[in-house]
N, C-alpha and C positions, 0 to 999 in steps of 0.2 A: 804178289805174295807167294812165299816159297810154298813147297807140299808140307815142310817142319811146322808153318807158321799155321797153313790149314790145318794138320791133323791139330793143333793145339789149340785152334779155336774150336774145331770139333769136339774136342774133348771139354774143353771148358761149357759148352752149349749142353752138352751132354749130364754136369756134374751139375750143374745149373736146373735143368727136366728131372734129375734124382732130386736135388733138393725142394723142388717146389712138390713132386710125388709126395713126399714125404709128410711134409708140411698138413698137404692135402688127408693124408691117411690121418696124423697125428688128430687134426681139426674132427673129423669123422670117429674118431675112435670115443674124445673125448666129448662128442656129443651122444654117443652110442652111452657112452660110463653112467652120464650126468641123467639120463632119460632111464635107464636101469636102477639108478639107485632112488629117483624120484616114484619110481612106482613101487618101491619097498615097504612092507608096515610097517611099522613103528617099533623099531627094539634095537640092540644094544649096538652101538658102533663095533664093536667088535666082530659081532655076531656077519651085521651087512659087510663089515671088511673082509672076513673068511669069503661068504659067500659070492661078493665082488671078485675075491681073487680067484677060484674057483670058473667063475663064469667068464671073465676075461682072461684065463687061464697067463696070471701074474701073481710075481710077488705077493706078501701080506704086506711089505712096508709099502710097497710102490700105490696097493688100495688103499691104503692107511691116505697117504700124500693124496689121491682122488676129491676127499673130501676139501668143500670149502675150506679155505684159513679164514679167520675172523681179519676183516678188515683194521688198519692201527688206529690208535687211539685218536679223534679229531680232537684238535684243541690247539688255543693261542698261547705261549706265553706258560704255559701250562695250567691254561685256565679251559675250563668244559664250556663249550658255548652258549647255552643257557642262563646261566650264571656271567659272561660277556655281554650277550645281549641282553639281559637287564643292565648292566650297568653301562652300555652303550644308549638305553633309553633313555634312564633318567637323566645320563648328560644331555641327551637330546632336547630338554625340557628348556634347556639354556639359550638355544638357538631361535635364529629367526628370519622367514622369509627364506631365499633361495639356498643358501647353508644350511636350514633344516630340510627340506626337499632334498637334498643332494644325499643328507646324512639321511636321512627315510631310506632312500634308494640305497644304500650302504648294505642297512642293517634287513631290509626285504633278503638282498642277495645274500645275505650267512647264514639269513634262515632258510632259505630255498636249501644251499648246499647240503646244512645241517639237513635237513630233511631225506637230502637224496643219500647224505648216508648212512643215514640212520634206516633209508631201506635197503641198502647194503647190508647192513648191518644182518638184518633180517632175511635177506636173499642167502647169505652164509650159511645159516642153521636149515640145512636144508627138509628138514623133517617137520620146522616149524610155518615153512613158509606158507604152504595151504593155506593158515590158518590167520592171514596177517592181518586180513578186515578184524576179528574180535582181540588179538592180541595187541593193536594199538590202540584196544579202547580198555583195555586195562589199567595202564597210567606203569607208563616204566620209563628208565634212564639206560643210558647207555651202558655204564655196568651189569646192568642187571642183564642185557643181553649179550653184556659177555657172557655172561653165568648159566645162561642159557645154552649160548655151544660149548660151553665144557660139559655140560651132562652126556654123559656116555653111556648110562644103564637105560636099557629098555623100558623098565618100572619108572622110572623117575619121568622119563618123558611123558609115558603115555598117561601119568598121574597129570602131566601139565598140561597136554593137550585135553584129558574128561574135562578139566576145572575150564579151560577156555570155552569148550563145546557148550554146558553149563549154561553158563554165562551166556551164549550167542543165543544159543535157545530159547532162555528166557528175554533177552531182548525182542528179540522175534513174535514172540507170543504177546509180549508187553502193548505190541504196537498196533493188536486185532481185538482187545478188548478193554472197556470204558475205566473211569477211574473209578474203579470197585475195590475190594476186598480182594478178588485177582488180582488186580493188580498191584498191589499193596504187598500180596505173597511174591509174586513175579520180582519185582523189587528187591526183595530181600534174600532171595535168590540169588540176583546179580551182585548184590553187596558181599555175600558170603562167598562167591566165587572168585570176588576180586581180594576179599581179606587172604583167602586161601591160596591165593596166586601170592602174594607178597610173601606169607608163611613160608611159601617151597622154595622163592629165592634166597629168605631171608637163614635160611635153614640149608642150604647149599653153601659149604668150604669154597675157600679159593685153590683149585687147581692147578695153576697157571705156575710153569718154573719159577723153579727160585731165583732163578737169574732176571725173571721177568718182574717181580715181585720185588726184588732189590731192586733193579731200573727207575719201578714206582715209587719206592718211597725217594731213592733218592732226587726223586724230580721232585715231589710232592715237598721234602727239606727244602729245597732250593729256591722255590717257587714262594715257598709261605718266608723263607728267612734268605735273601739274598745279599749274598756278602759271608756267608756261611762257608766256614771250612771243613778239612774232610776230617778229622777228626768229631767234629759236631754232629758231623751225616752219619759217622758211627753208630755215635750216641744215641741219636735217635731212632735207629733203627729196632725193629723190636726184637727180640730174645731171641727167635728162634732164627732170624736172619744176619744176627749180627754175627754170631757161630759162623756162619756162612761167608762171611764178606771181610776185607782187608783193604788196606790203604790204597794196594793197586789196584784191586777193583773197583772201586769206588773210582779213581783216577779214569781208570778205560773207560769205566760207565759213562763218566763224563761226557769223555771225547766223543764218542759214540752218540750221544741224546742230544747232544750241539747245546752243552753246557760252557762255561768261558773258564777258565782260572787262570784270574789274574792278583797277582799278589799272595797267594795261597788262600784265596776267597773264590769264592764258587759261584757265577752267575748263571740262569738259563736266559738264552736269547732267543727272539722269535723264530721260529721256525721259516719262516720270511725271507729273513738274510740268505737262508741258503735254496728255499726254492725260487724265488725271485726276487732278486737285491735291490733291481729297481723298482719295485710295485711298494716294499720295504720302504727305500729311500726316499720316494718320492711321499709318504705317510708322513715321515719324521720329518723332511721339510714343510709341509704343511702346517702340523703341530709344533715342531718345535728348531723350525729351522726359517731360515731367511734367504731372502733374493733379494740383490738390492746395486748398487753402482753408487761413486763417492762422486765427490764433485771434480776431479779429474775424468769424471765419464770410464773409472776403471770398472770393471764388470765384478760383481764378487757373489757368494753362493756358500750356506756353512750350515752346522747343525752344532745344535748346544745342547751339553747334558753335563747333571751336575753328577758329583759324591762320586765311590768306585766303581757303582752298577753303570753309568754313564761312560766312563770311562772304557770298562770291557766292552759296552754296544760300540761304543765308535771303536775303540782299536780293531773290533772284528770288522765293522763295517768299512774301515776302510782296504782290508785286507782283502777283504770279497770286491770291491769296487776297484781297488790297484792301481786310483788316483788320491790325490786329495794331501793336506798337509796337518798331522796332526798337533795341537797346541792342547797339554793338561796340566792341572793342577794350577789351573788361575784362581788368583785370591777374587772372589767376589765382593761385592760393594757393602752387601751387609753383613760381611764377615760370615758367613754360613757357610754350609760346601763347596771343595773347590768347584771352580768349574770349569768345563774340558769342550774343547771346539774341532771341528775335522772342518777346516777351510779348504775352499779352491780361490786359485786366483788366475790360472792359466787360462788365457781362450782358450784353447783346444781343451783342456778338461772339462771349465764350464759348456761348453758345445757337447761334447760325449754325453756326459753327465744330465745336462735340460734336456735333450734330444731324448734320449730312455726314457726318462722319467715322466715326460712331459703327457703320454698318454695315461698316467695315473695321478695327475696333479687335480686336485680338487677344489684347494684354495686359492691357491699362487698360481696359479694357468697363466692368467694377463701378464704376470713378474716375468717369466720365465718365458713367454712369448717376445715381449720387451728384450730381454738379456739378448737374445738370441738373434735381434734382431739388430742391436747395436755392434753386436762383436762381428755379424756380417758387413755393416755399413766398415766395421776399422780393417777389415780384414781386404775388403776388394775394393771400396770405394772411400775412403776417408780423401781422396782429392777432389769429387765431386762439390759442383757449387751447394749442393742441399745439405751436402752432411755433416757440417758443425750446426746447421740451424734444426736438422732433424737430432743431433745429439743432446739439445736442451729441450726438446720437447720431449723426447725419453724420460730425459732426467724427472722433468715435471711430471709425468705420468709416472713414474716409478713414484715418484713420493705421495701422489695421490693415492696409488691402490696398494700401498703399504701403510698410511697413514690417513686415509679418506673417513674411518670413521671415529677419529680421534677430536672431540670435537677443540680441544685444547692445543693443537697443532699450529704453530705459528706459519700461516702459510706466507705473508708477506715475505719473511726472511730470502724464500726462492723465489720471490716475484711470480707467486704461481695465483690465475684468478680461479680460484673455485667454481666461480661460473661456468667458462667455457672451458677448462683442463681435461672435461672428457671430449671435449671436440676435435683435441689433438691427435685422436686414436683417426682420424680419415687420414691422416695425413702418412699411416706406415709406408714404408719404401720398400716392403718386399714384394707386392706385384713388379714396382718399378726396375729390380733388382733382377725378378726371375725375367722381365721382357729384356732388359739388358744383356742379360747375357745368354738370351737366345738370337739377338743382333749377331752379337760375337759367336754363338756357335752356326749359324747362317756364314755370316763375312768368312769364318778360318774354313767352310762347306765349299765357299766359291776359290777360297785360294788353293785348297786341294786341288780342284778340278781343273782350273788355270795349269798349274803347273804340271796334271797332266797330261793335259793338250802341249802346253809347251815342250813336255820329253822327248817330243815327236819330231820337234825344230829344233835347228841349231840359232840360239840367242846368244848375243855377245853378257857381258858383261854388265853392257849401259842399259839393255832391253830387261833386263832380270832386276837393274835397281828400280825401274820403272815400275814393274810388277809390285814389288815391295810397296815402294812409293805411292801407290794407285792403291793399295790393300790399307795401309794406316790413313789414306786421307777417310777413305770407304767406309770403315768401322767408326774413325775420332766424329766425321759428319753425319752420322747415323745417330750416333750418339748425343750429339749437341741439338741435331734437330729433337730426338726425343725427348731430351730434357728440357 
């Protein structure tokens, strides 16, 4: 290495020790901010912003930025999860055996999350945090604790924190003496502190830009009326925003909230698609898509949605996915809305595609375990003795765990016995596959090493076809003895 090339790792070692210094102060500094502003009493953001900036001898905007952001809005679809999870229950009413167990463990996990952000939520209002044992026994929604870190006047909070203390107090007391006429007042206490807490929210304006505020209502058009255009989302908007807002805004809004427009119709699409496509994809197969193989043993793989809102899910979805082949506006059988299909037919896609997917598959797991395991058998072994007679057993299982609890399903047609058809599942060929082809990576391990001991000698030409010759008997009789 030259001294050019030292001094220039030196320097980069060097810029590397600055930047992790840095790093290190920044982490410190802003534990130093978050511990100062936590021991502050209770008054006006303003007020703790001067005096922040003052004490850490910075900016006013830069204190300002100090403060918590309110974490964004949780929600599906533009739906609040509350509101979800009831109606993820009552479907669950419909299920049964290992399908509801499965969907239980669903709706446990949205609420756990919902939980943990909703004490985010609460970790943000830094002045309220102290107090979150008696403020979640209040009864509040998510709004309302927005509404909560917009309050900026000192008055106002510490009116919200007497009304919480209140409250806790007389629970406390509630719980050390009998069911009397104390208690009875205690009671009524707590009633009147929680009326009173609803009162201050209910009596708090929305502060929140007006760009923020426009954002909302045009999700909340979108959401309640999909297939809405933007001159509707206008409309709707109320007085004092629509002053406010113009066709292009509305337009950027869109793009921005991972709204769809298609046809000059406005859809919102899950939020899903863009943070994980397959966790997304792998839902709507479930629900409303299929795994399956024709009787040419072709592999296939598609999701169906009907009308325009269908339509803009799949054309996004498959834009986000960058496979797939889209087929819309098929006339339906009952003449009803069109209906619109994003097919794979490629191995290689279906392989990309089941492979993602396959750790968030909940119903079709077995289908797509199946798929994956036929398009191996065509891809490396389709001359083997087993593999036309493991391609009907496929088949047969593929029709069984697409069609097993139909009870009007003509099984004779495939010659499948319903008795034994799940016995055919011992019979998979990917242990046999993966020991296969560690034979093969063994055999091509020894012919490396052959040839280079051999680089050493001088071999004619007839000594080298022997080598060859001796390597394909080596691997084909490896092989036939295991099979």
């Amino acid at each position: 290495m030259t001294s050019e090339e030292t001094d220039e790792k030196v320097r980069q070692l060097t810029l590397i020790a600055d930047k992790e210094r840095e790093l290190e102060d920044a982490q410190e500094n802003y534990q130093q901010i978050t511990a100062w502003i936590e021991q502050q009493p209770i008054s006006s953001e303003n007020r703790i912003a001067t005096d922040l900036s003052k004490e850490f001898n910075m900016s006013l905007t830069d204190a300002k930025k100090s403060f918590e952001q309110f974490p964004p809005d949780y929600s599906i679809e533009g739906k609040n999860i509350p509101l979800l999870v009831k109606d993820l229950r009552m479907f669950r009413r419909t299920l049964k055996g290992e399908h509801k167990k499965q969907f239980t463990s669903g709706i446990e996990t949205l609420v756990g999350a919902y939980s943990n952000h909703l004490s985010s939520c609460i970790k943000s209002i830094y002045w309220l945090e102290p107090y979150e044992i008696p403020l979640k026994k209040m009864g509040f929604k998510e709004p309302d604790l927005k509404k909560l870190h917009a309050i900026k006047s000192g008055g106002s909070r510490r009116n919200i924190v007497e009304t919480i203390c209140k409250y806790w107090e007389a629970e406390l007391d509630r719980k050390e003496v009998p069911y009397n006429s104390d208690y009875s007042t205690l009671s009524k206490t707590m009633k009147k502190s929680k009326r009173k807490f609803r009162e201050i929210l209910k009596g708090h304006r929305n502060t929140s830009p007006i760009s923020k505020q426009i954002d909302n209502e045009i999700i909340k058009s979108v959401c309640n009326a999909p297939g809405i255009t933007c001159r509707q989302i206008l409309d709707r908007l109320p007085p004092k925003l629509q002053r406010r807002a113009s066709p292009q805004i509305v337009s950027k809004s869109a793009s921005r909230l991972n709204i769809a427009i298609y046809e000059e119709q406005y859809f919102k699409l899950p939020d899903m698609i863009k943070k994980d496509v397959y966790s997304y994809t792998a839902a709507f197969i479930d629900s409303d898509g299929y795994i399956t193989m024709d009787t040419n043993y072709s592999p296939r793989v598609g999701l169906v949605a009907t009308g325009n809102r269908g339509k803009a899910f799949l054309t996004e979805l498959q834009k986000s996915l960058g496979i797939g082949r889209l087929v819309l506006d098929e006339k339906s059988p009952q003449n009803t809305r069109p209906v619109n299909r994003l097919n794979f037919y490629s191995q290689g896609q279906i392989t990309e595609l089941l492979t993602k997917c396959r750790p968030h598959l909940r119903m079709k797991g077995p289908q797509a375990d199946l798929l994956l395991e036929l398009i191996r058998i065509k891809k490396n072994y389709k001359k083997s003795d087993w593999a036309k007679e493991r391609y009907g057993e496929i088949f047969k299982l593929m029709k069984w765990n697409n069609h097993g609890e139909n009870p009007n399903f003509d099984w004779s047609r495939y010659e499948i016995d319903v008795e034994n058809v799940s016995k055919l599942e011992l019979n998979c060929k990917m242990p046999v596959m993966d020991d296969l082809e560690g034979i093969k990576k063994d055999v091509d391990d020894a012919i490396d090493d052959l040839e280079e001991v051999a680089e050493g000698h001088e071999l004619s030409d007839e000594d080298w076809e022997s080598v060859d010759d001796a390597s394909d008997y080596l691997f084909e009789h490896k092989v036939k003895n295991y099979g």
